[in-house]
mmCIF file of the N, C-alpha and C atoms, coordinates in Angstrom:
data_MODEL
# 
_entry.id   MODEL 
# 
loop_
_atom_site.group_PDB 
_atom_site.id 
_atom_site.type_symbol 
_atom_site.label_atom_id 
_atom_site.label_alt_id 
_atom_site.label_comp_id 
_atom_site.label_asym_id 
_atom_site.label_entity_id 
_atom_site.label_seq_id 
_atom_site.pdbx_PDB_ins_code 
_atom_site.Cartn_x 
_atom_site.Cartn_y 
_atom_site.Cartn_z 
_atom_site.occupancy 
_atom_site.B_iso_or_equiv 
_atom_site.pdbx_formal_charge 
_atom_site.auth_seq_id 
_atom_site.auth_comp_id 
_atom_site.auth_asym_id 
_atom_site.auth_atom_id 
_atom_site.pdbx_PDB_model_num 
ATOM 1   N N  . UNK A 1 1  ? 131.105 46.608 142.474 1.00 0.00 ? 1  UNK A N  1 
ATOM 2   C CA . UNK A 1 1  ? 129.702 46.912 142.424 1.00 0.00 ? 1  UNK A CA 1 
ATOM 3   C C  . UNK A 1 1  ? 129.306 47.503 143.773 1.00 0.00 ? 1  UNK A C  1 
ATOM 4   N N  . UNK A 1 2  ? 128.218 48.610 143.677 1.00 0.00 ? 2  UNK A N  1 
ATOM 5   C CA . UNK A 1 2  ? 128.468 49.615 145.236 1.00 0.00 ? 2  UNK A CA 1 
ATOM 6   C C  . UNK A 1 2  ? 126.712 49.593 145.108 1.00 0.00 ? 2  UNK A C  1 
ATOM 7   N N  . UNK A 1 3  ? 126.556 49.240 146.219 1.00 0.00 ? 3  UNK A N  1 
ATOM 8   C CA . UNK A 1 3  ? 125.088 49.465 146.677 1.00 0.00 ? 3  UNK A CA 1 
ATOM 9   C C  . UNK A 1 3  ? 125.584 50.850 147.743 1.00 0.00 ? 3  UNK A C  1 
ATOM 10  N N  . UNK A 1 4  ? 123.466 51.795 147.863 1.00 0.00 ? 4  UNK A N  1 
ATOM 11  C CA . UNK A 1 4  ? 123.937 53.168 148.021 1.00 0.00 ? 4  UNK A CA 1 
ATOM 12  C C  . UNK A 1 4  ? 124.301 52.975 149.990 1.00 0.00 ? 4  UNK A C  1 
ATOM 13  N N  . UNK A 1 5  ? 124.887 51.556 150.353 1.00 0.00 ? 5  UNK A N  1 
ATOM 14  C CA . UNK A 1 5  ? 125.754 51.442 151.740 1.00 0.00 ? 5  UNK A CA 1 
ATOM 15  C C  . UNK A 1 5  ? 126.664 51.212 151.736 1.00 0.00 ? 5  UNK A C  1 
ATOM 16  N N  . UNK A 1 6  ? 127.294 51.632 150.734 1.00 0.00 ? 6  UNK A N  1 
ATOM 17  C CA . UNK A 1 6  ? 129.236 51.246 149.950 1.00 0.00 ? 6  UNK A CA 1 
ATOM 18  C C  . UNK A 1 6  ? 129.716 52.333 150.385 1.00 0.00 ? 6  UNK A C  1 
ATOM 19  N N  . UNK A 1 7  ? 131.166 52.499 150.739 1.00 0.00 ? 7  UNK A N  1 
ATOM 20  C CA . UNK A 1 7  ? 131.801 53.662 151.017 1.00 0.00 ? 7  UNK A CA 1 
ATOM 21  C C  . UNK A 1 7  ? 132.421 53.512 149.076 1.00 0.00 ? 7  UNK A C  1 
ATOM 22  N N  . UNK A 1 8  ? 131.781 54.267 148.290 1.00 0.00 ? 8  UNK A N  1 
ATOM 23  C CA . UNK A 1 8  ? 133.035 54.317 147.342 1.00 0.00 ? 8  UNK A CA 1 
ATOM 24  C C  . UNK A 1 8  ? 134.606 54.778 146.995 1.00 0.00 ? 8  UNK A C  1 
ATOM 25  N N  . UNK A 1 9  ? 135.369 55.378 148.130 1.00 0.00 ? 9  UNK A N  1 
ATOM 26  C CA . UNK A 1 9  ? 136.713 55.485 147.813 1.00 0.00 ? 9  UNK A CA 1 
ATOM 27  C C  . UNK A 1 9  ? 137.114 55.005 147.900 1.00 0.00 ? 9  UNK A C  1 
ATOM 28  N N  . UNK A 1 10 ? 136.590 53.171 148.640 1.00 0.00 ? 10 UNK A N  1 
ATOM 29  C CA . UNK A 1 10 ? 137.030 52.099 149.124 1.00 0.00 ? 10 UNK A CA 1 
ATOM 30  C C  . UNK A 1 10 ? 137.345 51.360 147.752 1.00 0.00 ? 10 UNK A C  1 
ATOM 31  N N  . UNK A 1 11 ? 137.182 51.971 146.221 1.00 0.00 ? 11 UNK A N  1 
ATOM 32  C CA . UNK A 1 11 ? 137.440 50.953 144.902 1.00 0.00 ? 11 UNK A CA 1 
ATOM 33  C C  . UNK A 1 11 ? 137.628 51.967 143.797 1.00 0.00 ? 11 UNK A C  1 
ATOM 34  N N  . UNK A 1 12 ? 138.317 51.459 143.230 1.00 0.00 ? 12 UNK A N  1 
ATOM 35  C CA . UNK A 1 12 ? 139.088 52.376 141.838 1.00 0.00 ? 12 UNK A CA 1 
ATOM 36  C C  . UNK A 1 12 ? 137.994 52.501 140.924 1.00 0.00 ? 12 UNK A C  1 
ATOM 37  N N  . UNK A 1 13 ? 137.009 51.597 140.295 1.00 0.00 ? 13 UNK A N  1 
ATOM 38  C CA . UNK A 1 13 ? 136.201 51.602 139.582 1.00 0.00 ? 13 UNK A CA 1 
ATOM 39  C C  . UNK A 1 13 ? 135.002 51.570 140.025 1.00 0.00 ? 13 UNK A C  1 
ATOM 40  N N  . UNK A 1 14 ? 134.507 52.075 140.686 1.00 0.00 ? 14 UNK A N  1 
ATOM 41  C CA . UNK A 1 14 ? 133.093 52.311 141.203 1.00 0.00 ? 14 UNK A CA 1 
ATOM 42  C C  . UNK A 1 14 ? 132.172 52.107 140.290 1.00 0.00 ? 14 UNK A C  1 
ATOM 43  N N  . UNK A 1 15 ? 130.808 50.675 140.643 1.00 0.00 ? 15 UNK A N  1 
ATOM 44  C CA . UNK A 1 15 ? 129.789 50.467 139.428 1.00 0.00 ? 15 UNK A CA 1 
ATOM 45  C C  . UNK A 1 15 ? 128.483 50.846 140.066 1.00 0.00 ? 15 UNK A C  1 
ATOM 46  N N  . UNK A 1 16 ? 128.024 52.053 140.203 1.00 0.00 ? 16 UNK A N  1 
ATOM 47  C CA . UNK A 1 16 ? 127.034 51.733 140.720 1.00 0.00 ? 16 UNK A CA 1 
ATOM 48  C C  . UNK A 1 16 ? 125.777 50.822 140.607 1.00 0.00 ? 16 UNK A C  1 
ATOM 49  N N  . UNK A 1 17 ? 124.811 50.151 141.458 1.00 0.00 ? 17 UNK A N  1 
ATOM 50  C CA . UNK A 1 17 ? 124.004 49.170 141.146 1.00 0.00 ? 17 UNK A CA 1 
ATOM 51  C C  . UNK A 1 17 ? 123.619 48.273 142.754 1.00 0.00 ? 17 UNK A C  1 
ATOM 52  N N  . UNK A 1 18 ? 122.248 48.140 142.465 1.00 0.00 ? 18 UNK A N  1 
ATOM 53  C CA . UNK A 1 18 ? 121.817 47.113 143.594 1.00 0.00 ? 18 UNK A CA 1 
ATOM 54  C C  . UNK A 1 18 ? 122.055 45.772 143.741 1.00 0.00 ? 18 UNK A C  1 
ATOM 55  N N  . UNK A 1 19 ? 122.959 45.572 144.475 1.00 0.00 ? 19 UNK A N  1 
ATOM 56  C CA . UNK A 1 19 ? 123.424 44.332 144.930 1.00 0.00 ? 19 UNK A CA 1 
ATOM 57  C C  . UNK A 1 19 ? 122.398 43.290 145.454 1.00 0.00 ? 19 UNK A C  1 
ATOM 58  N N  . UNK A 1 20 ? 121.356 44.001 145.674 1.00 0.00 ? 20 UNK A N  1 
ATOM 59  C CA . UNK A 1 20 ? 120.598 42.709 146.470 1.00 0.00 ? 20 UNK A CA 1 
ATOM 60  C C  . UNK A 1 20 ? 119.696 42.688 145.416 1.00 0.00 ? 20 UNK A C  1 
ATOM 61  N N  . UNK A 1 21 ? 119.588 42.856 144.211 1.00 0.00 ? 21 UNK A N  1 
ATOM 62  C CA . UNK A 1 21 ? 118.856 42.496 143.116 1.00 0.00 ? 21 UNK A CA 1 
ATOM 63  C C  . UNK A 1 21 ? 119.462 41.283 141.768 1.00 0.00 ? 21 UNK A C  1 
ATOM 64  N N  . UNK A 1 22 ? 119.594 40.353 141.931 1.00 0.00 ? 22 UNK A N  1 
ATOM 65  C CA . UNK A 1 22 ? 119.473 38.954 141.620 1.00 0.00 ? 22 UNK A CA 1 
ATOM 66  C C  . UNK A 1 22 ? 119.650 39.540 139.717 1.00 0.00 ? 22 UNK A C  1 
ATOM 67  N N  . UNK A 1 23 ? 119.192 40.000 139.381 1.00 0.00 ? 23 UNK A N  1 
ATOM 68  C CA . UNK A 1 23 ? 118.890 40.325 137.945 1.00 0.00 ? 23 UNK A CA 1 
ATOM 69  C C  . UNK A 1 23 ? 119.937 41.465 138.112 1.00 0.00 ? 23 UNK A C  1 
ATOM 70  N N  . UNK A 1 24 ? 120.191 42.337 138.782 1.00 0.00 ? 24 UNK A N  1 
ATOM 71  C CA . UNK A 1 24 ? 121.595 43.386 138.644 1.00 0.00 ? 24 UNK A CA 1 
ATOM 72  C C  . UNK A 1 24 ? 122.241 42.924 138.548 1.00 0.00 ? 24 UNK A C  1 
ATOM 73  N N  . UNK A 1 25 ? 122.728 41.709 138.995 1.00 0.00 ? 25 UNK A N  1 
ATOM 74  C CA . UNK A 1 25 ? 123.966 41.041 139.477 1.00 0.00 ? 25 UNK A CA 1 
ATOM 75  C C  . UNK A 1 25 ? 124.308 40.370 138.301 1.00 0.00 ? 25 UNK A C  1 
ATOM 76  N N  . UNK A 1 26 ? 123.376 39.661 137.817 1.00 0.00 ? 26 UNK A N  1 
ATOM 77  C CA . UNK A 1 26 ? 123.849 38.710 136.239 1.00 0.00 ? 26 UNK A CA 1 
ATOM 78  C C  . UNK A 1 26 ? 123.791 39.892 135.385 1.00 0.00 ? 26 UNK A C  1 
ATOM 79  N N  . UNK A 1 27 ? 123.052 40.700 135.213 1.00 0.00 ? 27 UNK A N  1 
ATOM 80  C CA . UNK A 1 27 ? 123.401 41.812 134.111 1.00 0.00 ? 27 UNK A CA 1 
ATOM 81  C C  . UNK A 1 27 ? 125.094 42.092 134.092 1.00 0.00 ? 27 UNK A C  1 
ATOM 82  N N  . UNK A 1 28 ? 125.492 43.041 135.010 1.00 0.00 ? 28 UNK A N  1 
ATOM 83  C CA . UNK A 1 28 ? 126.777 43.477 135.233 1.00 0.00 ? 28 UNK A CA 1 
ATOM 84  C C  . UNK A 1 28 ? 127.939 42.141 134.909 1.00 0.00 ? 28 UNK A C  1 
ATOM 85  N N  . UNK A 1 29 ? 127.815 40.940 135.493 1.00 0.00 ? 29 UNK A N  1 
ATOM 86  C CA . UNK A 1 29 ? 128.393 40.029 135.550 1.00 0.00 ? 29 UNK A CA 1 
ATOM 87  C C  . UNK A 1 29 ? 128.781 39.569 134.204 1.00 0.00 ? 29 UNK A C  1 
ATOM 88  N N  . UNK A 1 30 ? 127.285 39.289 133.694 1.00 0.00 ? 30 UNK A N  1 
ATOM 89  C CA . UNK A 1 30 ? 127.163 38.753 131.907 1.00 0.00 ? 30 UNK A CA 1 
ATOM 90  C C  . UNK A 1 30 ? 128.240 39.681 131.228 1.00 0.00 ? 30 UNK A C  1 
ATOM 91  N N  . UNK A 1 31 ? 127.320 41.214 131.289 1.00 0.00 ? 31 UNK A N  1 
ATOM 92  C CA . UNK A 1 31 ? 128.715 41.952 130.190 1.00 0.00 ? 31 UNK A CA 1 
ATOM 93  C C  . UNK A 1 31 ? 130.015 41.836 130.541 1.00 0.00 ? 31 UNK A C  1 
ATOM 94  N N  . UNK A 1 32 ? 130.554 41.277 131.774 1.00 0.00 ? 32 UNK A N  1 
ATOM 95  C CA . UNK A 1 32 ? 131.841 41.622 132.201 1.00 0.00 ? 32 UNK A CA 1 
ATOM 96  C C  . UNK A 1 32 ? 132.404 40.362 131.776 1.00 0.00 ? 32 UNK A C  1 
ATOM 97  N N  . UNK A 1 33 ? 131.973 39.039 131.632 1.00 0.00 ? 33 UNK A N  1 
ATOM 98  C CA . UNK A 1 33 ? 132.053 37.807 130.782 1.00 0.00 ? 33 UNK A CA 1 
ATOM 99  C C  . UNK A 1 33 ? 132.030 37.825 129.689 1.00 0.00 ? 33 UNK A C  1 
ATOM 100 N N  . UNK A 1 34 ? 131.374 38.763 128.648 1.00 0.00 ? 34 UNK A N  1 
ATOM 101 C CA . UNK A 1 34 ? 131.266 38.895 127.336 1.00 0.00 ? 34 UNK A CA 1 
ATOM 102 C C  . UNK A 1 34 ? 132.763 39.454 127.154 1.00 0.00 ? 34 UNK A C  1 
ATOM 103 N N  . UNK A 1 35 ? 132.892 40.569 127.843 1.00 0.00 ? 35 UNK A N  1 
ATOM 104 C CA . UNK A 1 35 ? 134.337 41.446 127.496 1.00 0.00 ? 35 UNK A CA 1 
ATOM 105 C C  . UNK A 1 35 ? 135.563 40.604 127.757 1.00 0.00 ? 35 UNK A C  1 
ATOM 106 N N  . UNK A 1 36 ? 135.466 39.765 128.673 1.00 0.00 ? 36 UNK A N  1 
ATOM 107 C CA . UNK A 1 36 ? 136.527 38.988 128.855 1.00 0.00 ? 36 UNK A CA 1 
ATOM 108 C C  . UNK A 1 36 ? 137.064 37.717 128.082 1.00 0.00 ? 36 UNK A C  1 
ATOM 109 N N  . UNK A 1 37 ? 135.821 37.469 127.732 1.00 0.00 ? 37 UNK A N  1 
ATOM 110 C CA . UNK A 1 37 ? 135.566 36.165 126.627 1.00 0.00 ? 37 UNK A CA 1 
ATOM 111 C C  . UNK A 1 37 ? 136.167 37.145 125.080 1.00 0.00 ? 37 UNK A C  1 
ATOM 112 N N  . UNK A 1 38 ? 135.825 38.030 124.684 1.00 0.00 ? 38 UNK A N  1 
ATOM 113 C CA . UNK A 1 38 ? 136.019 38.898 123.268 1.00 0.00 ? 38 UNK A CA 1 
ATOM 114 C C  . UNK A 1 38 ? 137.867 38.962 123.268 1.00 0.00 ? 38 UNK A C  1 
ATOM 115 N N  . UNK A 1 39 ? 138.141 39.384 124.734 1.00 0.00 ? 39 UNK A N  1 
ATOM 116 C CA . UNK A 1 39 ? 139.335 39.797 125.047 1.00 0.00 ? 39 UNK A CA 1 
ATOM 117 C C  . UNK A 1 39 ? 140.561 38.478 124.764 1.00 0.00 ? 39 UNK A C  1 
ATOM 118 N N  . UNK A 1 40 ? 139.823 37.356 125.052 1.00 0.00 ? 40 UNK A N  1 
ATOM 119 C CA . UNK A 1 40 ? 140.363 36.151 124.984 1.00 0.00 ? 40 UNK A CA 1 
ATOM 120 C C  . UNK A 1 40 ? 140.696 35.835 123.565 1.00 0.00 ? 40 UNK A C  1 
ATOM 121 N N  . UNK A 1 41 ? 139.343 35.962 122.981 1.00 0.00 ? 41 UNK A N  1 
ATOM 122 C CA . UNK A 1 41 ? 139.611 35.707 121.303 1.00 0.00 ? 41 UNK A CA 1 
ATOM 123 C C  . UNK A 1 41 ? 140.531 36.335 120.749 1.00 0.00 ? 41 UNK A C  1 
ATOM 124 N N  . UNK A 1 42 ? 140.852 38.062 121.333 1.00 0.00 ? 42 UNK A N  1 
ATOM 125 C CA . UNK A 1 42 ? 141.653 38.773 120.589 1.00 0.00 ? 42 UNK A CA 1 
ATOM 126 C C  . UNK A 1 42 ? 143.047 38.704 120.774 1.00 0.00 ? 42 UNK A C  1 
ATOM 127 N N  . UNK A 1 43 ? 143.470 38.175 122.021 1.00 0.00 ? 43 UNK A N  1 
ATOM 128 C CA . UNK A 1 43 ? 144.428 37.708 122.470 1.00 0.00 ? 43 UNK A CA 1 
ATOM 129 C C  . UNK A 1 43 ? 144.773 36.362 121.735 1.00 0.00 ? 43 UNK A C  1 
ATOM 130 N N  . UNK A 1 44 ? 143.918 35.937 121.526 1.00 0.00 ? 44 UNK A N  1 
ATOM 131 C CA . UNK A 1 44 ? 144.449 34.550 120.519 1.00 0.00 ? 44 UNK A CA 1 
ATOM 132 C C  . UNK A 1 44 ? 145.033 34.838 119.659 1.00 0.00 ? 44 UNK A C  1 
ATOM 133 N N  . UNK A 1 45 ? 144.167 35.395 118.724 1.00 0.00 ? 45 UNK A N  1 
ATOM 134 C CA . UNK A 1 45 ? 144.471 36.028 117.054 1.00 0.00 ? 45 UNK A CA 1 
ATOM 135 C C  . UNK A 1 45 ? 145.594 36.756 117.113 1.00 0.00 ? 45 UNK A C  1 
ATOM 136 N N  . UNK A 1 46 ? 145.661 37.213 117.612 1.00 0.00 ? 46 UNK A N  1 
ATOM 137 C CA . UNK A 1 46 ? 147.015 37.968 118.095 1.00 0.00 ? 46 UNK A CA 1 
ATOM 138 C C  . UNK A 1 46 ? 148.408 36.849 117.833 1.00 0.00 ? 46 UNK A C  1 
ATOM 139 N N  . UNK A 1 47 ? 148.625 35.872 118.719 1.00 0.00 ? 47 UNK A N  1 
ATOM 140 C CA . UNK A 1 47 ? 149.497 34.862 119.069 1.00 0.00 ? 47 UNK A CA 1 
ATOM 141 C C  . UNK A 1 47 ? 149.796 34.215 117.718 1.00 0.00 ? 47 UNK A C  1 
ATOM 142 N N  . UNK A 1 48 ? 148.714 34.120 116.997 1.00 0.00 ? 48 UNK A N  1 
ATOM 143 C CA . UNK A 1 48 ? 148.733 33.235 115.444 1.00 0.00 ? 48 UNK A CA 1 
ATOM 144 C C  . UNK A 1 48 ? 149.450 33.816 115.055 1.00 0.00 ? 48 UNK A C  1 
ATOM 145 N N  . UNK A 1 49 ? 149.507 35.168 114.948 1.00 0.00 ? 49 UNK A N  1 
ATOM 146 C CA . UNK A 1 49 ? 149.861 35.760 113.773 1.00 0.00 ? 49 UNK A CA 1 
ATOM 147 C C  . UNK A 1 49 ? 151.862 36.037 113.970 1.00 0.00 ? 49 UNK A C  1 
# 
């Protein structure tokens, strides 16, 4: 996550977004928990089978 005082070549995936905003931070965070949590399930289902 790059606030606009980030050098970005310093990261492969560059997100832009304000870091010192409290509500940016759980936004970005939440979806990145959702995807990881989905990722988990699918990785399960997977193993069953």
């Amino acid at each position: 996550m790059l606030d606009t005082n980030c050098d970005p070549n310093l990261c492969e995936v560059p997100i832009p977004c304000n870091d010192d905003a409290v509500r940016s931070v759980q936004l970005i965070l939440g979806r990145l928990a959702d995807a990881i949590n989905e990722g988990r399930k699918g990785s399960n289902a997977e193993r069953k089978n």
